[in-house]
Residue frames as qw, qx, qy, qz and C-alpha x, y, z in Angstrom:
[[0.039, -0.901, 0.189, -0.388, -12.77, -24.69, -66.95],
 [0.815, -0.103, -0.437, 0.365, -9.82, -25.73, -65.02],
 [0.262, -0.898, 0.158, -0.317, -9.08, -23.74, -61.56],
 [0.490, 0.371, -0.473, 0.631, -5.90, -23.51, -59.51],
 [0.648, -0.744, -0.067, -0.148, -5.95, -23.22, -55.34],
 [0.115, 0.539, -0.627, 0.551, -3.64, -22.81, -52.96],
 [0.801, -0.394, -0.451, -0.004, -3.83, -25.11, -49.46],
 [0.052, 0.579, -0.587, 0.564, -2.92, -24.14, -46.17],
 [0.792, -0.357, -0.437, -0.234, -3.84, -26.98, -44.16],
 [0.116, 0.497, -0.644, 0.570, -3.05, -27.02, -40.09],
 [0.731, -0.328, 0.110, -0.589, -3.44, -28.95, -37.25],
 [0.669, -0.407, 0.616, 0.086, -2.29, -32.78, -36.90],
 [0.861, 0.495, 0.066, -0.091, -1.44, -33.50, -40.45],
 [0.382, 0.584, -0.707, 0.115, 2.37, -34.17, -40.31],
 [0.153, -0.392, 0.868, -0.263, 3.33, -37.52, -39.35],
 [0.599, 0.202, 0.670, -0.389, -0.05, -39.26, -40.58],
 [0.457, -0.010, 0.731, 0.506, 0.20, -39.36, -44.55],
 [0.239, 0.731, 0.250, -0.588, -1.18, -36.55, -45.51],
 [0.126, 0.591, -0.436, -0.667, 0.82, -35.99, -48.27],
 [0.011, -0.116, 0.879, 0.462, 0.59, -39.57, -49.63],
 [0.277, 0.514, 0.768, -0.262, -3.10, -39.87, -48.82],
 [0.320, 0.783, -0.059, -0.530, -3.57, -36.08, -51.06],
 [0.077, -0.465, 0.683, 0.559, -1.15, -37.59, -53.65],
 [0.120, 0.113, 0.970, 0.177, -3.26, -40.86, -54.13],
 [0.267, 0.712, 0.522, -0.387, -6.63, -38.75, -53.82],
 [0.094, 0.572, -0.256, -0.774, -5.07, -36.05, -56.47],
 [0.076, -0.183, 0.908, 0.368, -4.42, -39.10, -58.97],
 [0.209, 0.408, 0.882, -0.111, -8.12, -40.46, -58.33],
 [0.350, 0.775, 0.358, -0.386, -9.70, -37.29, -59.33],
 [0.583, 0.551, 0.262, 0.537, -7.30, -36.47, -62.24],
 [0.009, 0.999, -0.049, 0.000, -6.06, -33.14, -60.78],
 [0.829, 0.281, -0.160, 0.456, -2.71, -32.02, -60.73],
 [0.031, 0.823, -0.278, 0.495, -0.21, -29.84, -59.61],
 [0.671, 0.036, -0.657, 0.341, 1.59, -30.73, -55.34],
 [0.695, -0.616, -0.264, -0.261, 1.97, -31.15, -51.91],
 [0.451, 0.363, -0.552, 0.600, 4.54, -30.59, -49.30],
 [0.513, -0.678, -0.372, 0.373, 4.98, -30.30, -45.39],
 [0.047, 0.782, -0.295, 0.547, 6.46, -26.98, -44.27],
 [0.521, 0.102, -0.692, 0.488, 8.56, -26.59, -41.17],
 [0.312, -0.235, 0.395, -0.832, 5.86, -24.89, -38.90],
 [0.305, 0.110, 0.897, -0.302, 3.91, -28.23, -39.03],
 [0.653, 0.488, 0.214, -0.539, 1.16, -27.18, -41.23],
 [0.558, 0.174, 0.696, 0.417, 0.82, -28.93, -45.07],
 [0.243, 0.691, 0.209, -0.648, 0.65, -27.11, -48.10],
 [0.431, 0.299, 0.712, 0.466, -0.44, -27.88, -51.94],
 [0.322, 0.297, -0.250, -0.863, -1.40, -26.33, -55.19],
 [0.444, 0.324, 0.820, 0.158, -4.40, -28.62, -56.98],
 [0.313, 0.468, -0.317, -0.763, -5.22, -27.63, -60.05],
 [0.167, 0.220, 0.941, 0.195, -8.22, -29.41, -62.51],
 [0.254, -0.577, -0.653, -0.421, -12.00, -29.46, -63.45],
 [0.326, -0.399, 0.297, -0.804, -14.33, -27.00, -60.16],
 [0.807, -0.220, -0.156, -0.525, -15.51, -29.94, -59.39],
 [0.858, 0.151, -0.379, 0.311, -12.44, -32.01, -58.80],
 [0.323, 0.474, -0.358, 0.737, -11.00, -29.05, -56.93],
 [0.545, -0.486, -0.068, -0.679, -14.08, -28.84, -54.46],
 [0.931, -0.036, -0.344, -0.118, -13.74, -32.64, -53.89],
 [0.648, 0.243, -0.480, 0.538, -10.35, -32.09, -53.13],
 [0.206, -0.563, 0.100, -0.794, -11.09, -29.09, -50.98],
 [0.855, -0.387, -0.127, -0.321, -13.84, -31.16, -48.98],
 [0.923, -0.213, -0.303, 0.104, -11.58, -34.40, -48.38],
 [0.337, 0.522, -0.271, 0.735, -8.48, -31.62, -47.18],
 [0.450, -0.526, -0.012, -0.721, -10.93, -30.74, -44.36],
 [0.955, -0.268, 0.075, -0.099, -10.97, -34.31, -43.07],
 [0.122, 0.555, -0.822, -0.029, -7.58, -35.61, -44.50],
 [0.647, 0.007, -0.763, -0.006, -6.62, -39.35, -43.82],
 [0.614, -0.544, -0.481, -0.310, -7.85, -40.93, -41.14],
 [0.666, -0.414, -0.341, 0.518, -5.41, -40.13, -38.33],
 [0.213, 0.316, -0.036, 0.924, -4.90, -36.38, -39.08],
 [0.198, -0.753, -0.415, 0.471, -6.55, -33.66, -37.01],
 [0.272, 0.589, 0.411, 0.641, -7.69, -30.89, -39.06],
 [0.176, -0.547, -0.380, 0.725, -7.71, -27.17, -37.67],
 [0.381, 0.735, 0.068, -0.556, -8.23, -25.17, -40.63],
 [0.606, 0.175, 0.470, 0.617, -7.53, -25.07, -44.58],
 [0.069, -0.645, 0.091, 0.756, -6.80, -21.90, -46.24],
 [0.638, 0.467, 0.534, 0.298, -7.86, -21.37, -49.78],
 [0.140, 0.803, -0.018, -0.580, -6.72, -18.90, -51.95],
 [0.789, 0.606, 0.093, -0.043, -5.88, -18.55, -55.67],
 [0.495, -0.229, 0.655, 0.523, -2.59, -19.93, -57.48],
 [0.416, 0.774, -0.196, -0.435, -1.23, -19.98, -60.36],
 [0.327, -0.503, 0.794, 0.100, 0.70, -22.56, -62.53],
 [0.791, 0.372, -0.254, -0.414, 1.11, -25.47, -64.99],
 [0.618, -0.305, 0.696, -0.204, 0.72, -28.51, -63.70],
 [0.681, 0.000, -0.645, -0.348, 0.95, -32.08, -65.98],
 [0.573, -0.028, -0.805, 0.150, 1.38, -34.47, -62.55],
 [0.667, -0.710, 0.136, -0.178, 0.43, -34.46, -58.48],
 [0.718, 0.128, -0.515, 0.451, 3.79, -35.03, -57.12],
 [0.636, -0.744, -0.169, 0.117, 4.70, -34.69, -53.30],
 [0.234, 0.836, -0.316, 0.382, 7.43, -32.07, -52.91],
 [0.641, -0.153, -0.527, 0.537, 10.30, -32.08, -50.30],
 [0.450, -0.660, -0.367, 0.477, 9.57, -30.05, -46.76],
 [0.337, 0.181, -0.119, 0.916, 10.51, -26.19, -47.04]]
């Protein structure tokens, strides 16, 4: 069964590689689908895969890499068809 999330991740996660740290984590679990900054500072992806892969992802979102400061992540359901994880540009 392959599920679809939304991310709303805030707190310190611009300026510490969030995105490329989610990109290289996306790849590791096989999920797909991307990741961007917005311009209010927060980060926000679609992952899409296995419920287990998405959980994983879910979990390590909470923490991020190792310089971010997490404040919250937002989950909610998406939609979409995804073949790659690719980091998006800011909007």
């Amino acid at each position: 069964m392959t599920l679809t999330k939304h991310l709303l991740i805030t707190g310190r996660v611009q300026g510490v590689g969030f995105r490329f740290y989610m990109q290289r984590k996306a790849r590791e679990l096989g999920l797909t689908g991307w990741v961007r900054n917005c311009r209010d500072g927060s980060v926000e992806a679609v992952i899409q895969g296995t419920s287990e892969a998405v959980e994983t992802m879910i979990a390590w979102a909470r923490r991020g890499p190792p310089s971010a400061v997490v404040a919250e992540v937002r989950v909610s359901e998406a939609s979409g068809d995804f073949t790659t994880f690719e980091a998006r540009l800011t909007e």
